[in-house]
Every structure is written in structure tokens, then in C-alpha cells.
N, C-alpha and C positions, 0 to 999 in steps of 0.2 A: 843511690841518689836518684827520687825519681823528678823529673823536670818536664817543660811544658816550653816549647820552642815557638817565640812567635816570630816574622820576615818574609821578608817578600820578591828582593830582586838578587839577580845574581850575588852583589856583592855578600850577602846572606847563607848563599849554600854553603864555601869554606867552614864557616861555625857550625852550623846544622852537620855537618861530616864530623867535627872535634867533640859535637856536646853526645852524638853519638857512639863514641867511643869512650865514652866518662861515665855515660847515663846510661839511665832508663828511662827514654821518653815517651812519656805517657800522650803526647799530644803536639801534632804540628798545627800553628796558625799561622794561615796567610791569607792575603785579600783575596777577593772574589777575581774569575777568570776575566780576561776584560780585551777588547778588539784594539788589535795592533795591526799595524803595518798597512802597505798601500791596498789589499785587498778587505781590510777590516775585518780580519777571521778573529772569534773569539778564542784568545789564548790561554794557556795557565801561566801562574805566576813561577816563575824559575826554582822557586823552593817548592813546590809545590813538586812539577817534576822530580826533583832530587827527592824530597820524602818518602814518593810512590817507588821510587827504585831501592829506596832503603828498604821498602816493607812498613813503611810508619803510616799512623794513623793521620785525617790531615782534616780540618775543619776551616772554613773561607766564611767567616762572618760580614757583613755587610756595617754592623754599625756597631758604635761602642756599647750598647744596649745588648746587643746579640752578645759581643764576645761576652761582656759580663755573666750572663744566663747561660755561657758553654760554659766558663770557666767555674763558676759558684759553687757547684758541686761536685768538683776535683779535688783531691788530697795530693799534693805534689811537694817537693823542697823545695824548689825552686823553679822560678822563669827565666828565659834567657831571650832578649827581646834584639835584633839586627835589624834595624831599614825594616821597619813592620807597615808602618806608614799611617798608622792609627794612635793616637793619644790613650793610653789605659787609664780609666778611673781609679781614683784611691781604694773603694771598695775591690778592684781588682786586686790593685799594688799590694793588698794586705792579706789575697788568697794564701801564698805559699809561706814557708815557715819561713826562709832566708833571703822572703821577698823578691822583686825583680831585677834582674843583673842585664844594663845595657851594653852591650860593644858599640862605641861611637866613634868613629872614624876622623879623628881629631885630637888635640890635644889642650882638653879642657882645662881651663875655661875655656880658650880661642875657637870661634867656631861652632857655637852649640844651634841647633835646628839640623835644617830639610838637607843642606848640599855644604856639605865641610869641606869635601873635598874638592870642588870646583872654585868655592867661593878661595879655598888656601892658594890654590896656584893662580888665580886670577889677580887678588894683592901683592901677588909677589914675593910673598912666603918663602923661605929656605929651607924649612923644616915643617916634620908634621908629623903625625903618627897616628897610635891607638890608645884609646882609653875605653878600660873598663869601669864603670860606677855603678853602684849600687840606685836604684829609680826611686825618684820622690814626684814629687807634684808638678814640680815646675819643671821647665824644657831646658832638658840636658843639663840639671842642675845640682843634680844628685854629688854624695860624696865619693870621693874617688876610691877605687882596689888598688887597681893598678896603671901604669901607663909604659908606653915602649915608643922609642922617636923614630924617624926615618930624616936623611935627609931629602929636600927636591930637590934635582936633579935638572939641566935647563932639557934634556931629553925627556924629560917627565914630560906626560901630557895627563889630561884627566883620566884616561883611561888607564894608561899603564901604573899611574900611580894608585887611582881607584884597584886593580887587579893586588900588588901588593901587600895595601891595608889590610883589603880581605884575607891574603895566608898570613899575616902578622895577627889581625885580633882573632884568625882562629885559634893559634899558637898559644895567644895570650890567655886566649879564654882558656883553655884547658890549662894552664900552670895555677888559673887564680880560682879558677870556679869549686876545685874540691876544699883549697883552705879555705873559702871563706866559708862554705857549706859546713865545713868542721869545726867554726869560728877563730881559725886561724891568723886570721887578717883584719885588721884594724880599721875602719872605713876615714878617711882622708877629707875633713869638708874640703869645697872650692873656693879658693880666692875668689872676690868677684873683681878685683883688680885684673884688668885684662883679659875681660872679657867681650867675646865679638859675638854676631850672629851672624848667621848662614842662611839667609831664606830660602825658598826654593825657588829655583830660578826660572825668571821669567822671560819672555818674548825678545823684551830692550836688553835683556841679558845678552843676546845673540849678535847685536849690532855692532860692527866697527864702521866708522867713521875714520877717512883719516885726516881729522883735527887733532884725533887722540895721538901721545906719543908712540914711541916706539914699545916702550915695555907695555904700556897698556892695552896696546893692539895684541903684541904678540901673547904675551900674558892669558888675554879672551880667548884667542887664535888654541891654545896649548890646552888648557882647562878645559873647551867643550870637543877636543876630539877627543878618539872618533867618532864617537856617534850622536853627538850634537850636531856640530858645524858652529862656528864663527859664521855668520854671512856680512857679505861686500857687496855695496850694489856698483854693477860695473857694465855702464853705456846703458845705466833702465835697468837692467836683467841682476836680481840677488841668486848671488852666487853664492853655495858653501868654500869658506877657507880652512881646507884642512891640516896645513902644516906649512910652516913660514921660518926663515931666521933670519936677523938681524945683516943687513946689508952696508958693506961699505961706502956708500955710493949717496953724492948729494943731489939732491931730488926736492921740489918745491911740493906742498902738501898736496895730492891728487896726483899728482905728475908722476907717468910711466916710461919706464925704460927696459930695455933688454940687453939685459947684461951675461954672455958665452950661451946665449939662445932663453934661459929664466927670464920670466917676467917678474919687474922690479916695481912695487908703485913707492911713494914718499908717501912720508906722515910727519906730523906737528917738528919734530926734531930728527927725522930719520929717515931710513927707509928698510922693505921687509922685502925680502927676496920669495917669491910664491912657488912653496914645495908643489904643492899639491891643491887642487881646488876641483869643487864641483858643479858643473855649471848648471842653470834649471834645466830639468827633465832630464838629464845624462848622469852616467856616471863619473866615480871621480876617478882623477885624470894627475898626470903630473903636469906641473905648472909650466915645462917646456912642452910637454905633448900638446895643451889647451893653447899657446901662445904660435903653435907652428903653422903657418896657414893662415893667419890672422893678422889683422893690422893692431898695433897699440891701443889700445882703449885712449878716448879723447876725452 
């Protein structure tokens, strides 16, 4: 089976490691290298490193026009596309014999676009998982192989849950990818009954207020770490909130307390006890080390 791996972020290596041990792949795609971090050095994309340590071949197209012109004159069975971050053209979708096979980090229909996994634990979701589907035109709309559930966990945060998906759909992927190659597997359309979108997350995405309740605080709070932040703006100064839980304590919306040395604030119905916070220009701290020394926020 020879295949053509397209992805870009971490959560993408896990599969890139599974379609490796199944395939022969003729070709890794991923975005172009791109400046991160407070120094703005220009980096590679996380699949990218893992493919060079593999020994794999690795092409960083710019626009859907390039890839099409890498891809057009490849013979391959199949693609296997994770968090690529790019739209493929039909003309693409139609290169390989058994077409393009997505790992989408959700459990479609629920969820389909840029951040499944953030947008799931941010509503409040119980459950989530992996689906694999067969790629068509529209956004995340294909019919379905396979799918595998997980539950959320209130320990969940975006990250930790983000990390598991990835060893589940790499898992997945390799039990479904040689039947369907072999035509083993029956492709599943999708309800469009209950179906959600997942944009990718914005700016206002990051904002708590506390007007919001308590789940919806903590909810944002759990979803964007750790390497988001929640931010709180607290006396002028936006702080990252990295980890919070549900507090016993009656507190008026804004209003702080310190309760066995944690800092406590209220919200709409509640209040959040502050694991962990980051304040500007510092690192993060737990939420009794940043409150010791300090008066209550007014």
C-alpha cells in the first residue's frame, strides 16, 4: 500500500508513526516552516521533524495550487490527511485509487471544522472521540469508516485530551486503513442531524468574564490549557488562567476571597478556586504562590 501523508501539528505525528508501519509512503505534506515563539525564529512544523527522523521524503506547499502540482503526478492508494491545515481540491481528492482518508478528532457529525477538540470541552461535552471518514468536498462531511469514543473527564483539559485522541486515531487508523484499501469496509454517510461546528478559535475565544457561570468559565479555563490560557483581566493587568475548580464558597460576581491561602474570585452563580495563573510577563505560578504577598484584587 503505497500512501501520501498530509499534517502539520503535533497532534498529527501519532498517525504519521501508525501509517508508517502499514505503508509505504511515498510522500509527507506539511505547511510551510513558520516563526513561533517570543523570539520569532522560524520553526518546522512538528510533522515535519518526525518525517526527517523517519527518513521520509517531505514537501511544504504554500497554497492549494502547489500542493495540487506536487500531488498530480504521483501514483499512490491512498492519502491520509490529520490537522493538515489546508482544504484539498476535488481534483486532488480524486488523485489516489481509495481516495483521501481524514483522522478527525471528534465524533461526527459533532464538531466538524478547525478545533473539535477545544470547542467539545468548552460546551460541556461528556464524550468525544475519533472518527475516521472517507474526504469529499465539504468540511468534515465525508462518510464515515470508523469511529472510537472516549469519555471527558472533568480532569480533561484541552491538552490532555488533545494528547489522547492522537494515540486513539493513530490506533484507529491503522485497524481501518488496510480494510478499507482492500475494500473491506463499507463507507457510513453522515447524519446531518446533529451536526455542530468547530471554528478555529478566536481572540474573544480566550475571554472570561465573571458574568459567565461557573461551567462556562471553568469549561474555557480547561479547553484552552495549557498552552492557550484562558485570560482574566484582574486590577487592569490580563492574566493567563491555567487551571481552576469549582468552589464551595458564596461570593458576589467579581468578588475575591482567599480561602486556606487560594485565591477565590465569584462568578454569575458560583465561584472558581485559582489552581494556577499566569500573570503578564511572568511565569506561571500557582494560584496560592501569585496571591502570597499580595493584597485581594479589588
Amino acid at each position: 500500500m503505497k500512501a501520501v501523508f498530509c499534517g502539520t501539528p503535533q497532534i498529527s505525528v501519532p498517525s504519521l508513526h501508525a501509517l508508517a508501519r502499514i505503508a509505504d509512503i511515498d510522500l509527507v505534506v506539511t505547511r510551510p516552516d513558520a516563526r513561533r515563539g517570543r523570539n520569532r525564529r522560524l520553526q518546522p512544523p512538528p510533522v515535519k521533524d518526525a518525517a526527517e527522523r523517519l527518513g521520509l521524503p517531505v514537501a511544504q506547499p504554500s497554497t492549494k495550487n502547489e500542493l495540487a502540482e506536487l500531488l498530480s503526478p504521483r501514483a499512490f492508494d491512498v492519502g491520509v490527511v490529520v490537522a493538515f491545515g489546508m482544504l484539498l481540491q476535488p481534483e486532488v481528492l480524486a488523485i489516489p485509487r481509495a481516495g483521501f482518508v481524514n483522522v478527525h478528532f471528534s465524533l461526527l457529525p459533532r464538531w466538524r471544522g478547525a478545533a473539535p477538540v477545544e470547542r467539545a470541552v468548552m460546551a460541556g461535552d461528556t464524550e468525544t472521540g475519533v472518527t475516521i471518514m472517507l474526504m469529499d468536498q465539504g468540511l468534515d462531511t465525508g462518510p464515515i469508516l470508523s469511529q472510537e469514543r472516549t469519555p471527558i473527564e472533568d480532569s480533561d483539559t484541552g491538552g490532555s485530551l488533545r494528547d489522547r485522541l492522537a494515540e486513539m486515531g493513530a490506533k484507529l487508523l491503522a485497524e481501518t486503513l488496510p480494510a478499507w484499501v482492500s475494500g473491506d469496509i463499507e463507507p457510513v454517510p453522515q447524519p446531518e442531524e446533529g451536526a455542530t461546528y468547530a471554528p478555529r478559535l478566536q481572540p474573544e475565544d480566550r475571554v472570561l468574564t465573571t458574568d459567565m457561570t461557573v461551567a462556562e468559565a471553568w469549561n474555557r479555563i480547561r479547553a484552552l490549557a495549557p498552552d492557550i490560557g484562558a485570560q482574566l483581566v484582574i486590577d487592569g493587568a490580563t492574566h493567563k488562567v491555567l487551571a481552576a475548580t469549582p468552589a464551595d464558597v458564596v461570593l458576589a460576581s467579581g468578588q475575591w476571597a482567599s480561602v486556606d491561602g487560594v485565591p477565590v474570585v465569584g462568578f454569575a452563580d458560583g465561584a472558581l478556586a485559582i489552581v494556577s495563573i499566569q500573570p503578564p510577563g511572568k511565569r506561571a505560578m500557582g494560584g496560592a504562590d501569585w496571591l502570597r504577598g499580595r493584597s485581594l484584587p479589588g
